[in-house]
N, C-alpha and C positions, 0 to 999 in steps of 0.2 A: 325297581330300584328300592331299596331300602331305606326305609324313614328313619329319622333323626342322626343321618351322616351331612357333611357338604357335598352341595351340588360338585361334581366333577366339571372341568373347564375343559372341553373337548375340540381338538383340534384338528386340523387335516395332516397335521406329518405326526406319526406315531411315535417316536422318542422322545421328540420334544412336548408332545402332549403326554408322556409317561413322566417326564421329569416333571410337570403340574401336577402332576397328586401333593405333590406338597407346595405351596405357594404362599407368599409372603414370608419369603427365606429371612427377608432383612427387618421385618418386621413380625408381628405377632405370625408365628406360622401357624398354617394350615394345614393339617395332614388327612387328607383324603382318602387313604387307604388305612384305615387305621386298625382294621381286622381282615384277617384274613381271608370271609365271606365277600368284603367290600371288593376285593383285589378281584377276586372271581366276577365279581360284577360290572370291573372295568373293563378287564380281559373282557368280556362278552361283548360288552358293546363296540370293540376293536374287531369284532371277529373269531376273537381269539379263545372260544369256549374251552373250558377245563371245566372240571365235575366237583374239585375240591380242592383246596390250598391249607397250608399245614401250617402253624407259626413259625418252622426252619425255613418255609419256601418264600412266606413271606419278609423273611427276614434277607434271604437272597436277591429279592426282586426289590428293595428297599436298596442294599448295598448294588445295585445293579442301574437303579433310577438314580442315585446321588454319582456314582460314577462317571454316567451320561452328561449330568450335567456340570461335574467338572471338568472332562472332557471337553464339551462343546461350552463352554465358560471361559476357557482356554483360544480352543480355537477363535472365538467370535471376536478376541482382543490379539489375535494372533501372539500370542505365548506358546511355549514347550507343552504337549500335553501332558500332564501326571502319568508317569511308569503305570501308578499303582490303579487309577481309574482305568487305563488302558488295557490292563492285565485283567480286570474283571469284566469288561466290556468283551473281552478277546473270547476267555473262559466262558463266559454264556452264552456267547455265540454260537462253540462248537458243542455245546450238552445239549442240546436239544434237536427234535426232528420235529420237520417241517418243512414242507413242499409249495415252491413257488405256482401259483398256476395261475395259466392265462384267459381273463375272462371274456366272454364274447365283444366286451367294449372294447377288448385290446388292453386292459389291463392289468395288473401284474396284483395276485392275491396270496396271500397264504394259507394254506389248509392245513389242522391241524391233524393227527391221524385220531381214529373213535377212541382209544383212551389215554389221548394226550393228558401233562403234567404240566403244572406249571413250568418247568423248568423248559419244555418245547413253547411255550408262550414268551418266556423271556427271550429264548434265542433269535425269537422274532423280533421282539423291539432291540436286541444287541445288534444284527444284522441290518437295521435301521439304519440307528446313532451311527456304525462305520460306514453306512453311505450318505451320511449328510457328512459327517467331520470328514471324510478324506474328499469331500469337492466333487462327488459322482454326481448329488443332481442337482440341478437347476437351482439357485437361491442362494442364501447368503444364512450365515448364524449371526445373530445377532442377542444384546441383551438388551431388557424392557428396563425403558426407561424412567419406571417406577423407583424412589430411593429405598423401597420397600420392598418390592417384590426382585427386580433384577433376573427374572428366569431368562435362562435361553429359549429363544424359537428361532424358527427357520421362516428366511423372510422371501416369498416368493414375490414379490409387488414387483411391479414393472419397472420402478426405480430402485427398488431393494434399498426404500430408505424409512421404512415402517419403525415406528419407535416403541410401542404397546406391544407385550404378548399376547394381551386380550383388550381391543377396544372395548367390549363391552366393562369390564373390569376397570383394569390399570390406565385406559386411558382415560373414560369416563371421570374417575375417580380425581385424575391430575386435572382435566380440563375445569372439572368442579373445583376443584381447591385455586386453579386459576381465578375464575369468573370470580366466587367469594372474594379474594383477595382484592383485585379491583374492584368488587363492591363497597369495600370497605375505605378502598382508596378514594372510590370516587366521594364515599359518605362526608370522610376527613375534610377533602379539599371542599366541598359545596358549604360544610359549618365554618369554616376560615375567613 
């Protein structure tokens, strides 16, 4: 990993952990991918090795991660999804090669071929995002209910009524801001 970037917020569904390279939309944003080496660095840890990313490709897989998530920003409030996010979601789907394969757990991986491009890594996370937003698997989209951060994730809990895209993060951060607040409450009322 590369010193002096942010930690990446790594997740179990791939889309929705590509749309966190940038976090804290609503607030001071975060850009995690902010060169084009970093992007090759997240890809890898997804699986998804490439050898090199260009600042055009990065600039694709940028226009491809804001897509997704107003796409699925859409969907998790059941609105009309954006033509134009849809169109680019659709688009990166079909430019790239990459082969489903099945692992001895029985689950489902992608391989990219030996001199895969970014553009076969994105197809990967496009082919994602269109099976979380069209209801193929199991869970629910939802938004974090940070007034700050707001990202999509994919809410697999048994209740599918998970409020944080990262508890380590967003909710931590709320639950804190809670506790203080009654701190302060409690301080007020005990001097009265």
């Amino acid at each position: 990993m590369r010193a002096g970037f942010p930690d990446f917020r790594l997740g179990t569904v791939l889309a929705t952990s590509f749309t966190g390279t940038l976090s804290e939309r609503h607030g001071t944003a975060v850009e995690r991918i902010p060169t084009p080496h970093r992007l090759v660095d997240w890809l890898a840890l997804y699986g998804l090795a490439v050898d090199s990313c260009t600042p055009a490709q990065l600039d694709l897989a940028r226009e491809l991660r804001e897509s997704i998530h107003a796409a699925a920003t859409a969907a998790a409030i059941q609105e009309a999804l954006p033509a134009p996010a849809v169109q680019v979601i659709n688009d990166r789907s079909v430019q790239g090669r990459a082969a489903a394969i099945l692992t001895p757990e029985g689950k489902r991986r992608w391989q990219l071929g030996p001199a895969s491009r970014v553009e076969d890594a994105l197809s990967v996370i496009a082919a994602d995002a269109i099976s979380i937003i069209a209801g193929e698997r199991d869970g629910k989209l939802a938004l974090c209910a940070s007034p700050t951060c707001r990202a999509a994730f994919f809410d697999t809990s048994q209740s599918r009524t998970r409020k944080w895209c990262d508890m380590n993060t967003c909710g931590n951060r709320q639950k804190k801001a809670r506790f203080n607040a009654n701190q302060r409450k409690n301080a007020r009322s005990a001097v009265s």
